[in-house]
C-alpha positions as CSV (number, residue, x, y, z in Angstrom):
1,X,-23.5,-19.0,-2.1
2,X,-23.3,-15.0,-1.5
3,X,-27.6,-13.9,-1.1
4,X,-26.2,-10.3,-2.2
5,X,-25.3,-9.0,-5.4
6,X,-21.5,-7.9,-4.9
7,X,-20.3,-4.6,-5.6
8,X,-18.3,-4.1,-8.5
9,X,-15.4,-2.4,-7.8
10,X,-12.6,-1.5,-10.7
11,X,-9.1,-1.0,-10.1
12,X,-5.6,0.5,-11.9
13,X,-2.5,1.8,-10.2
14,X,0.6,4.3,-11.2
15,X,4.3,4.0,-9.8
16,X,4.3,0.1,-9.7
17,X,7.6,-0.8,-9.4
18,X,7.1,-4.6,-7.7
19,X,9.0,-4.9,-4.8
20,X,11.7,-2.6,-5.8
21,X,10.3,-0.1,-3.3
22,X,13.9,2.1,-3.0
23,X,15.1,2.9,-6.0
24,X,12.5,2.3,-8.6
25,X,10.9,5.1,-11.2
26,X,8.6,6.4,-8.5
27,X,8.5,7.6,-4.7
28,X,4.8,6.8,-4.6
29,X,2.8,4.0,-5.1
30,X,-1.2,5.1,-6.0
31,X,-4.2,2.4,-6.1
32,X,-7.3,4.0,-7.5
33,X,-10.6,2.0,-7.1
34,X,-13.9,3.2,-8.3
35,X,-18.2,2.0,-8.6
36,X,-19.0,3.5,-11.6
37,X,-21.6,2.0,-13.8
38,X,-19.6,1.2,-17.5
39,X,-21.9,3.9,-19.0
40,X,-21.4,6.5,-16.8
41,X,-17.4,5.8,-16.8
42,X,-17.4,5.9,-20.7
43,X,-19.3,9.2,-20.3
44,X,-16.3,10.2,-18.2
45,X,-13.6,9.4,-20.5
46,X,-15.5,11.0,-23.8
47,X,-15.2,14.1,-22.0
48,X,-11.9,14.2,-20.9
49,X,-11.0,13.4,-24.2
50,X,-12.4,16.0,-25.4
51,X,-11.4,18.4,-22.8
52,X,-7.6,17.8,-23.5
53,X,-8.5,16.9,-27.0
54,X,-6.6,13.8,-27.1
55,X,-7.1,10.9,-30.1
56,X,-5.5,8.3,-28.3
57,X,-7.6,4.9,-28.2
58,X,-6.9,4.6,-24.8
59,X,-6.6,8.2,-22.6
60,X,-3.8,7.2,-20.1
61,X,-3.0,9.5,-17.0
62,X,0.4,10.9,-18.5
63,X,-2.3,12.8,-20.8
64,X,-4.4,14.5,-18.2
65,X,-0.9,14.7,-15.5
66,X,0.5,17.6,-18.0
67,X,-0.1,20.9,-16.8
68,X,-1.8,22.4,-19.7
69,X,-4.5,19.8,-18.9
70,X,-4.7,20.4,-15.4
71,X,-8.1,21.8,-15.5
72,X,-9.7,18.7,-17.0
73,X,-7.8,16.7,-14.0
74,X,-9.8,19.2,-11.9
75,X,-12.9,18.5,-13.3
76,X,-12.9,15.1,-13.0
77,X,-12.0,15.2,-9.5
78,X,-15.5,17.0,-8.8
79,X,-17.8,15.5,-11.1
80,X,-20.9,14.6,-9.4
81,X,-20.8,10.7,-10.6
82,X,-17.2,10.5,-9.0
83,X,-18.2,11.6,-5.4
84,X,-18.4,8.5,-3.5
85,X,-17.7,6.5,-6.3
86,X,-13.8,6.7,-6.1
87,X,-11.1,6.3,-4.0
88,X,-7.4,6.1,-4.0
89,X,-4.9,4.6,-1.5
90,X,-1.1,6.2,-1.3
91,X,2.2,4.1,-0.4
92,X,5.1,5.8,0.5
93,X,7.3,3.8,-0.5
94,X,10.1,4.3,2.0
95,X,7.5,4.2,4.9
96,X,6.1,1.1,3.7
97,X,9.5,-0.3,3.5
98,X,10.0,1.1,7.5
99,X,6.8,-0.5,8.4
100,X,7.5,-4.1,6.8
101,X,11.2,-4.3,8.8
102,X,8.8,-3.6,12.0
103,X,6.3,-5.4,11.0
104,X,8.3,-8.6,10.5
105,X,10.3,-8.3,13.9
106,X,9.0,-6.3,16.7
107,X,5.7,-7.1,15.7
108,X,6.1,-10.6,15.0
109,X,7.6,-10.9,18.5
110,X,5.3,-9.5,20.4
111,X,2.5,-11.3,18.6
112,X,5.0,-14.8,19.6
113,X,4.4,-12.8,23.5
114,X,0.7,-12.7,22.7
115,X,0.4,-9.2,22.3
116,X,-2.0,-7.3,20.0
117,X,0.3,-4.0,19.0
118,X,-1.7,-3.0,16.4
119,X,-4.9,-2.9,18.9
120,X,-2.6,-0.7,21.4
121,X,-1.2,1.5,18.3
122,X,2.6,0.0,19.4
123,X,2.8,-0.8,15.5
124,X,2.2,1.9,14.1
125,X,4.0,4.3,16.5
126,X,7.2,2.2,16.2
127,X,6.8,2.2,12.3
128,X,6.6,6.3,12.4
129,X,9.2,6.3,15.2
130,X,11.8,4.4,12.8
131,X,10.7,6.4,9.8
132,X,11.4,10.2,11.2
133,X,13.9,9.4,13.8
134,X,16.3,7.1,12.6
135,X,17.6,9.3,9.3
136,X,18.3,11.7,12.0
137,X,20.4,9.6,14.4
138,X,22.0,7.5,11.2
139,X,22.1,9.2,8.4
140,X,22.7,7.5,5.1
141,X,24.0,4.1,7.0
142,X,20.0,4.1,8.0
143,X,19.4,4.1,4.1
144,X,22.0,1.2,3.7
145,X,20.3,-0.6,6.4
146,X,16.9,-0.1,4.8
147,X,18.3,-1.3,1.2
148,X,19.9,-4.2,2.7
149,X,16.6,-5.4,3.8
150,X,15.0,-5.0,1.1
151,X,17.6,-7.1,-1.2
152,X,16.9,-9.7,2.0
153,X,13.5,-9.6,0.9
154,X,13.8,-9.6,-2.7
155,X,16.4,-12.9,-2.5
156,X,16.2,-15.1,-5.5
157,X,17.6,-18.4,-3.4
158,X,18.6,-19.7,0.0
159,X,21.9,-18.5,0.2
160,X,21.4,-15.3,-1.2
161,X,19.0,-14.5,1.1
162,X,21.7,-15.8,4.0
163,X,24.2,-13.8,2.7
164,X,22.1,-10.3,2.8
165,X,20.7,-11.3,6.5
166,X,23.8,-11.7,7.9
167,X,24.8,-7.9,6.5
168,X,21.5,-6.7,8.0
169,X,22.3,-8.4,11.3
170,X,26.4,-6.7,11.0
171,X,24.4,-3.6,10.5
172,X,21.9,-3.3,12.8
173,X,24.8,-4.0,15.8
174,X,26.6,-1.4,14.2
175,X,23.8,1.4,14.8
176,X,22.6,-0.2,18.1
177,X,26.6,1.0,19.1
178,X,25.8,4.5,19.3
179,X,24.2,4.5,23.0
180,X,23.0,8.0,22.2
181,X,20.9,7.8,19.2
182,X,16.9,8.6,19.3
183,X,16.1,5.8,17.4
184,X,18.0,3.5,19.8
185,X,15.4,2.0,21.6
186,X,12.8,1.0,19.0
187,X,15.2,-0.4,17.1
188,X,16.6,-2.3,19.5
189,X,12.7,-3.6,19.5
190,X,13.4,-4.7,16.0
191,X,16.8,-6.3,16.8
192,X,15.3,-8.6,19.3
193,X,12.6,-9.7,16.8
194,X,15.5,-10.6,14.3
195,X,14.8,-14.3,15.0
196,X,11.6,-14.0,12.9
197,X,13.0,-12.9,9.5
198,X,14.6,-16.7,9.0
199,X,10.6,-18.0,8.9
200,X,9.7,-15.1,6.7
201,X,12.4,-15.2,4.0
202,X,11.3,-18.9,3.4
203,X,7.6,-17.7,2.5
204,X,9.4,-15.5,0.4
205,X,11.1,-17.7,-1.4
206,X,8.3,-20.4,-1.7
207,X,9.1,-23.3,0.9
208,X,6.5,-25.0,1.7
209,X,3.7,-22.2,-0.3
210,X,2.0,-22.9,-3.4
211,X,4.2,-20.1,-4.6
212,X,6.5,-17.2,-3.4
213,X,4.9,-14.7,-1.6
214,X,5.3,-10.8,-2.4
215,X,4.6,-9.5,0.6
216,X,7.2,-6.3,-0.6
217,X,4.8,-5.5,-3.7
218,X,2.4,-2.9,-2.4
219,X,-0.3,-3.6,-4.8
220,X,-1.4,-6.8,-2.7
221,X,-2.2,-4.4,0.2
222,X,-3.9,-2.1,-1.6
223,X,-6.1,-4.9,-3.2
224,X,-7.1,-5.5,0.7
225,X,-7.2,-2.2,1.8
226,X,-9.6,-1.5,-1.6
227,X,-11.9,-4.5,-0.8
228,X,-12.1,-3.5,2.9
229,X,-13.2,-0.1,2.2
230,X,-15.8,-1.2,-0.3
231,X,-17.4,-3.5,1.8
232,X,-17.4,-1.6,4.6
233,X,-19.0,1.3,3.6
234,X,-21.6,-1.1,0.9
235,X,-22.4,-3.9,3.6
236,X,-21.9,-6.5,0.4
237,X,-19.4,-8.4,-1.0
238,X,-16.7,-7.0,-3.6
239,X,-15.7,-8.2,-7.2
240,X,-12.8,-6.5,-8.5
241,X,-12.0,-5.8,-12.4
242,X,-8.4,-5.0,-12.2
243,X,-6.4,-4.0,-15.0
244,X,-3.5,-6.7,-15.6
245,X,-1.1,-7.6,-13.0
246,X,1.5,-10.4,-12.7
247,X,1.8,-10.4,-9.0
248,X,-2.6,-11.0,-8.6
249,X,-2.3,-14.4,-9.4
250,X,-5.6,-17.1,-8.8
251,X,-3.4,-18.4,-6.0
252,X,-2.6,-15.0,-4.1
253,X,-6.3,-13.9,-4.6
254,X,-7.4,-17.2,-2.5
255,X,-4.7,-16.0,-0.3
256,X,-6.7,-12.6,0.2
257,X,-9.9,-14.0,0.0
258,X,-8.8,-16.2,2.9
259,X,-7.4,-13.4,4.6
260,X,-10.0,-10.9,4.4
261,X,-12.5,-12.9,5.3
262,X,-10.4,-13.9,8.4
263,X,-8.6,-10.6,9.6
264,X,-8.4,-11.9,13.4
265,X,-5.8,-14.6,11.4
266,X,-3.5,-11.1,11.3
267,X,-4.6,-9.6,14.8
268,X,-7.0,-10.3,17.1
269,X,-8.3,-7.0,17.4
270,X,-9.3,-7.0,13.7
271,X,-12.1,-9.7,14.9
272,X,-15.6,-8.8,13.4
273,X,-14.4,-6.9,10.5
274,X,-14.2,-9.6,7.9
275,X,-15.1,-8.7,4.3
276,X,-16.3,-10.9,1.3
277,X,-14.0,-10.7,-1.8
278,X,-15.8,-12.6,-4.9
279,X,-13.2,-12.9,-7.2
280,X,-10.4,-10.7,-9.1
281,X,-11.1,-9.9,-12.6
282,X,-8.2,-9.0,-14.7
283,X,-9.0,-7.2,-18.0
284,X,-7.0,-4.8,-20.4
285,X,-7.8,-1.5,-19.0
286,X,-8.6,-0.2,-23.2
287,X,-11.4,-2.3,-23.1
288,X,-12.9,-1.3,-20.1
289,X,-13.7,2.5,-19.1
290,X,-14.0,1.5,-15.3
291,X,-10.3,0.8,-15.4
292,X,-9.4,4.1,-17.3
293,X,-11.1,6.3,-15.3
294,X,-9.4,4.1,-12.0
295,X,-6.1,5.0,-14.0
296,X,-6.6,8.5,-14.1
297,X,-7.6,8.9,-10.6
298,X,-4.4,6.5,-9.4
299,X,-1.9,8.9,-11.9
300,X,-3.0,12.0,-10.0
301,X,-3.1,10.3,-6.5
302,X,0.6,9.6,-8.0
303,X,2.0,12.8,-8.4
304,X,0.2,14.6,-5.5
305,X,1.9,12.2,-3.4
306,X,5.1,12.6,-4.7
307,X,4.2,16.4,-4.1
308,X,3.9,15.4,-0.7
309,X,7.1,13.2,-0.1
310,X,9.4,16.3,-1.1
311,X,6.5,19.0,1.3
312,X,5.2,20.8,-1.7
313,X,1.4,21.4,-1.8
314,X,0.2,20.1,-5.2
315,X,-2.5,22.5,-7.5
316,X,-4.6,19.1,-7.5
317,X,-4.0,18.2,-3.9
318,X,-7.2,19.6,-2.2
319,X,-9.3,18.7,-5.0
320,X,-7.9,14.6,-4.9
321,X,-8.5,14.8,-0.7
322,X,-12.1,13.9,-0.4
323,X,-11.2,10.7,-1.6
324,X,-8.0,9.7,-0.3
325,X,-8.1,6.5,2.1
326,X,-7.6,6.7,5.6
327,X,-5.4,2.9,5.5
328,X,-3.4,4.7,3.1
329,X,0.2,3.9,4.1
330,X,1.9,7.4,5.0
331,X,4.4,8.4,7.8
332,X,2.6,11.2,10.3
333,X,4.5,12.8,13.0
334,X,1.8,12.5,15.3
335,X,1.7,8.6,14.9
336,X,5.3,9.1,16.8
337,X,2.8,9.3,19.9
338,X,1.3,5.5,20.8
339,X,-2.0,6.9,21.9
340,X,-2.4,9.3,18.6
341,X,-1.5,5.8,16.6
342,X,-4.1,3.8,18.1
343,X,-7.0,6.5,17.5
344,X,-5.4,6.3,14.2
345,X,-5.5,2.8,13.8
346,X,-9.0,3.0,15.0
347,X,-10.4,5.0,12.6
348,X,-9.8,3.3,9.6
349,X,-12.2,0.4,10.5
């Protein structure tokens, strides 16, 4: 039995689209987590109400996202109560895509070598590598290849699955032809872990699990990356109250208890930095002003990002900063460099 109270940490996101990563509704995925006390959150969400002077039951973020509204955004952003009480974690959802292909090959070969990439910042160099230099060297065929694994990840059944493998496997040769691309190399370091993905796409599809895993849905890794923080910076365990989602099912939040409490099981170098996750609450975000607030927050983390992902500076960018994680997942050109990536890597634990 846990001798500490656990934190209560509430949770909503904006531009879920599942797995479909590549051509859903959004370029952006935003998880918004805050600490508020219930009163202090209600306090919150009377007054935005009646600084956009809205009647709605429930204030969503499309309310506060308009422009006319964009000073109440701003003041919510600096309120007192929300400084260190709030923070959101961005997916990019093309780099997210990047980083699962390497994830599941290169890095699952070298951990089959016994070696600890994410601990030398390999991982997350190669990620950023694939990200800004293949669409140069490819072009669209790049975007194909990326789409192709994605369907490969999203496979309803066996053969399905087979059939969108053996397209990624025509063409990845096919890109590996051109001796002279930039990319060449690295993903020739995903090539070779190719071997890896047969293993994966059965988890996928729920052989031998207690049921599929959804390892292309960001929302599970920003439900760790959420907990992680928390308890970091808290020293005690974390309950979440998470507005509905079908993907946090009882038996993938076991999965993340399990996980989180044993990070080493994911790379060694993560020894030591175990944290306690209590349970996952889901609740309808109207009747809870925690989650509302947390859905305001992940809306403008939304469209900032998005902001981002085409290199325009958003009016609400600078204010949002402050509390923007640093294990969000977002391509950096410096992360090209392995010794930039591992400082990187570094300073989010």
């Amino acid at each position: 039995m846990t001798a500490t109270a656990p934190l209560v940490v509430a949770c909503d996101e904006s531009g879920n689209d599942g797995e479909n990563m590549l051509s859903g509704r959004s370029t952006v995925f935003a998880h918004a987590s805050v600490t508020l006390s219930p009163d202090h959150a209600a306090e919150l969400m009377d007054e935005i109400r009646a600084r956009t002077r809205s009647q709605a039951t429930e204030l969503k973020s499309r309310t506060i996202l308009q422009p006319r509204h964009q000073g109440a955004a701003k003041w919510l952003l600096s309120h007192p109560s929300i400084e260190g009480s709030a923070s959101v974690h961005l997916t990019h959802k093309k780099y997210f895509v990047v980083s699962k292909l390497f994830d599941s090959t290169a890095e699952e070969l070298a951990h089959e070598l016994g070696e600890d990439i994410y601990e030398t910042g390999v991982a997350l160099a190669g990620a950023n590598l694939l990200f800004f230099l293949a669409p140069q060297s490819y072009g669209t065929e790049w975007d194909r290849l990326l789409m192709t694994f994605q369907r490969f990840m999203r496979a309803e059944d066996v053969v399905q699955a087979q059939e969108y493998l053996a397209r990624l496997i025509r063409s990845m040769v096919e890109l590996l032809a051109d001796g002279d691309a930039l990319a060449r190399d690295v993903l020739g370091t995903v090539f070779a872990g190719f071997g890896h993905l047969g293993s994966l796409s059965k988890l996928q599809l729920g052989e031998g699990v207690e049921e599929r895993l959804r390892t292309m849905d960001p929302l599970i890794s920003a439900v760790g990356a959420a907990v992680h923080f928390w308890a970091s910076i808290s020293g005690r365990p974390v309950e979440l109250v998470h507005d509905a989602a079908k993907v946090l099912t009882p038996v993938k939040v076991e999965w993340a208890k399990r996980f989180l409490a044993h990070p080493e099981g994911i790379a060694p170098s993560r020894q030591g930095l175990a944290s306690e996750l209590i349970d996952v609450r889901l609740v309808n975000s109207q009747d809870d002003p925690r989650v509302q607030v947390a859905d305001l927050i992940a809306g403008i983390g939304r469209i900032v990002g998005e902001s981002m992902v085409h290199e325009q500076q958003h009016p609400l960018g600078l204010s949002l900063a402050p509390m923007v994680s640093g294990a969000s997942l977002w391509p950096i050109r410096e992360n090209m460099n392995v010794e930039k990536a591992r400082e990187a890597m570094l300073s989010q634990f």
